[in-house]
N, C-alpha and C positions, 0 to 999 in steps of 0.2 A: 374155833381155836382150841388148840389142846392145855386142856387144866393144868399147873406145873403139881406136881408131886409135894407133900409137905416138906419143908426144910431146904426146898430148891427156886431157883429163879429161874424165870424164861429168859433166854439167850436174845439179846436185841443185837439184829445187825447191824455191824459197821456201819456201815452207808446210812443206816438212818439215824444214828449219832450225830452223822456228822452232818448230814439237812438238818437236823433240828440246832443244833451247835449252829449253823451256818446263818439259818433263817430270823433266830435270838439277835443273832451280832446285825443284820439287816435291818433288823427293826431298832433294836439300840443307838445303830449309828444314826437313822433316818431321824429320830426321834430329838437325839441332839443336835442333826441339824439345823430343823425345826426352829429347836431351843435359839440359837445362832446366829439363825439366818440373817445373812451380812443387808445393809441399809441398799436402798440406791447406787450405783455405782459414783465415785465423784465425775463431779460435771465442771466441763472449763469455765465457769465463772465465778461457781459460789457454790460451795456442799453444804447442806444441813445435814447437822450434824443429831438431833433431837424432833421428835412430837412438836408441836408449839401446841398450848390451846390459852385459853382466855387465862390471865396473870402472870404468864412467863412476860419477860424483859430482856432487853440484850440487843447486840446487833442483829441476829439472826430473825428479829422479830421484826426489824427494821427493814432490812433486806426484803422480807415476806410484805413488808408492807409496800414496797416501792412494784412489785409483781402485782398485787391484788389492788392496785391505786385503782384502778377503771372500775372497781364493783361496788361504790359502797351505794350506801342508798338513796334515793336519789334526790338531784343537786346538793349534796352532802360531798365533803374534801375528808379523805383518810389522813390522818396526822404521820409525819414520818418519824414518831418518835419512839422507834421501840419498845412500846408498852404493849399487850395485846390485850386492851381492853371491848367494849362489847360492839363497837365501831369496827372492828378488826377481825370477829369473829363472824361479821354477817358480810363481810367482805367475802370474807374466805367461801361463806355458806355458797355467796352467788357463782363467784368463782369455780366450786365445785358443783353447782348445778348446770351452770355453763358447758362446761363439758363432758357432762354426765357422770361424775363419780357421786360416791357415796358424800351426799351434805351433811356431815354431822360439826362443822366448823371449827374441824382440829385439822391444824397442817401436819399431815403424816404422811408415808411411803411415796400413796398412788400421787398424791397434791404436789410430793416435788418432782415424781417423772414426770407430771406434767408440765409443770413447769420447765422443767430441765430439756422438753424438748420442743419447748415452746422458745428457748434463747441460743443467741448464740454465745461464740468460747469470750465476745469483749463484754458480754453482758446483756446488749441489746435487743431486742424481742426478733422471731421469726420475720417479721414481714415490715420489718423498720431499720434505719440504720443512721448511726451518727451522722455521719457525709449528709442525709438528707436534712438531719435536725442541724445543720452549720453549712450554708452559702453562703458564708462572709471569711471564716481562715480557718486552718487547721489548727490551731491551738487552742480556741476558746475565747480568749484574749480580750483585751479593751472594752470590753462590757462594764457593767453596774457593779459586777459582783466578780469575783474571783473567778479563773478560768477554771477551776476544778469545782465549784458551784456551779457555774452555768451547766457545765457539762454533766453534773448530775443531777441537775432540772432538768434539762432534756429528756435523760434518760426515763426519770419519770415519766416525762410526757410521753415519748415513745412507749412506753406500758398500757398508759390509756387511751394512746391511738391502737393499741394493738387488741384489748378489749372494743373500742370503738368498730372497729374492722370486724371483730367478729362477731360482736351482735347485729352488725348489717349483713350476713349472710359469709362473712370473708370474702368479699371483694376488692379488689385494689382500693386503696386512699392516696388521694397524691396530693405530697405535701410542695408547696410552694416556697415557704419561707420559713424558718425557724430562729436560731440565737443570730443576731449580730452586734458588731461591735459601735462603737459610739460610730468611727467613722462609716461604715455600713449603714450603719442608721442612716445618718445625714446624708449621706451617697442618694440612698432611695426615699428618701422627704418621710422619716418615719417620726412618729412623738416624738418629742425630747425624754416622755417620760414610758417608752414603749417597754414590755412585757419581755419581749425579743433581746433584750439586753439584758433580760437577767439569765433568760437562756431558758425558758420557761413558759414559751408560745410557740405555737405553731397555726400559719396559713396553710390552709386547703383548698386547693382548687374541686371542680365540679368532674365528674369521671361518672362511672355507673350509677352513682347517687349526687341530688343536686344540694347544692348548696343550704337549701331548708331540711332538705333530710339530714344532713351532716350537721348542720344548727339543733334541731330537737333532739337527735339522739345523743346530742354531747352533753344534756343536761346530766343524763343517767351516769355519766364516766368521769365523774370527779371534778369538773372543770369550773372553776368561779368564774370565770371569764368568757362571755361568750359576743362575739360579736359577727354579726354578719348582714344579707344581704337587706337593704333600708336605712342601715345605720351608716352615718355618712363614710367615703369612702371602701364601703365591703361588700358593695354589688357583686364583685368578680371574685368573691374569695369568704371565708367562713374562718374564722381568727377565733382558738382557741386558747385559754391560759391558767394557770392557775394561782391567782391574785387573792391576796389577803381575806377582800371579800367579794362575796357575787354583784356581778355587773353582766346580765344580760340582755343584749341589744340587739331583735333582729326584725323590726318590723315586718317585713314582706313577709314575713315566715310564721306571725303572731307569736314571738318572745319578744316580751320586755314589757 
């Protein structure tokens, strides 16, 4: 390269002014993308709008909790009370080891796409749906509790039938029976004081897995409630719930 002369500058072309000019603003901009870069897209049920990790509070914690109900540990019930205490964080943990993301049990980014495309736009998990948690009416109705309660018991339960499902390999579950209403009840000769009426059980019949497999592995997914094949009446069915406190009954199967 020729030395410039004292008192002179070397002439820089055009063109490379302006790559260099070009390639700065490239990088600037890319830079504050970065900085930027927009959340999850919103999902038809429920956007998070924040990180959660252990001491946030809010609905959003709550919501997270009613998704991660099937992980906690086991025969253990997740509280739905929007706190994100350390019950909630090992939720989350299983949850993300479940499906292979990073477990450090803070709900971030990856934890809500997957969630997000684990549900669909009414809320309810991939591979469950209200119609199947209610063969008694469409509204909810004449139950124990409120028809906007039952129906978000349900919903619970279809979260940890939906965990349930996938720690058996994701194979179908088919559910038999879910909320009914007082007259439903008595229709099909159920307790007076049954689970089903608050909208907050669910019958399984036998498919790819039989009724003792679907009895042991619902210990791990939240459920106080277990009843199945031995205990009178639930030869032909495997009756999950989740009641105040544990009551597991399923002789043939060695629970109880």
């Amino acid at each position: 390269m020729r030395t410039p002369r004292p008192g002179r500058t070397l002439a820089v072309p055009l063109r490379l002014v302006l790559a260099v000019t070009l390639l700065a603003a490239t990088v600037l901009t890319g830079t504050a993308a970065a900085a930027t870069a927009p959340r999850p897209a919103a999902d038809g049920c429920y956007t998070w709008q924040r990180d959660l990790a252990e001491g946030a509070t809010g609905e959003d914690v709550r919501q997270l909790q009613v998704r991660v109900a099937g992980y906690p540990a086991p025969g253990e019930v997740i509280a739905m009370d929007g706190d994100f205490g350390p019950a909630t964080k090992a939720a989350v943990v299983r949850f993300q080891k479940a499906y292979g993301l990073t477990a450090g049990g803070k709900a971030d980014g990856p934890t809500y796409e997957k969630i997000y495309a684990l549900q669909d736009d009414d809320c309810s998990p991939a591979h469950f749906t209200f119609s199947e948690l209610n063969d008694c009416n469409s509204d909810w109705s004449g139950g124990a509790v409120s028809a906007a309660q039952a129906k978000s018991s349900a919903l619970r339960t279809m979260w940890k039938l939906e965990a349930l499902r996938h720690a058996l390999g994701d194979k179908p579950i088919t559910v038999t029976s879910g909320f009914r209403s007082k007259a439903c009840n008595d229709q099909v000769g159920g307790a007076p004081s049954s689970r089903h009426l608050y909208g907050d059980a669910a019958d399984l019949g036998a498919g790819p897995h039989s009724l003792c497999t679907l009895a042991k592995a619902a210990r791990d997914r939240g459920f106080h409630g277990i009843l199945g094949p031995g205990y009178p009446g639930h030869d032909d069915h495997t009756h999950l719930d989740h009641r105040a406190s544990r009551f597991w009954s399923a002789p043939t199967c060695g629970i109880g």
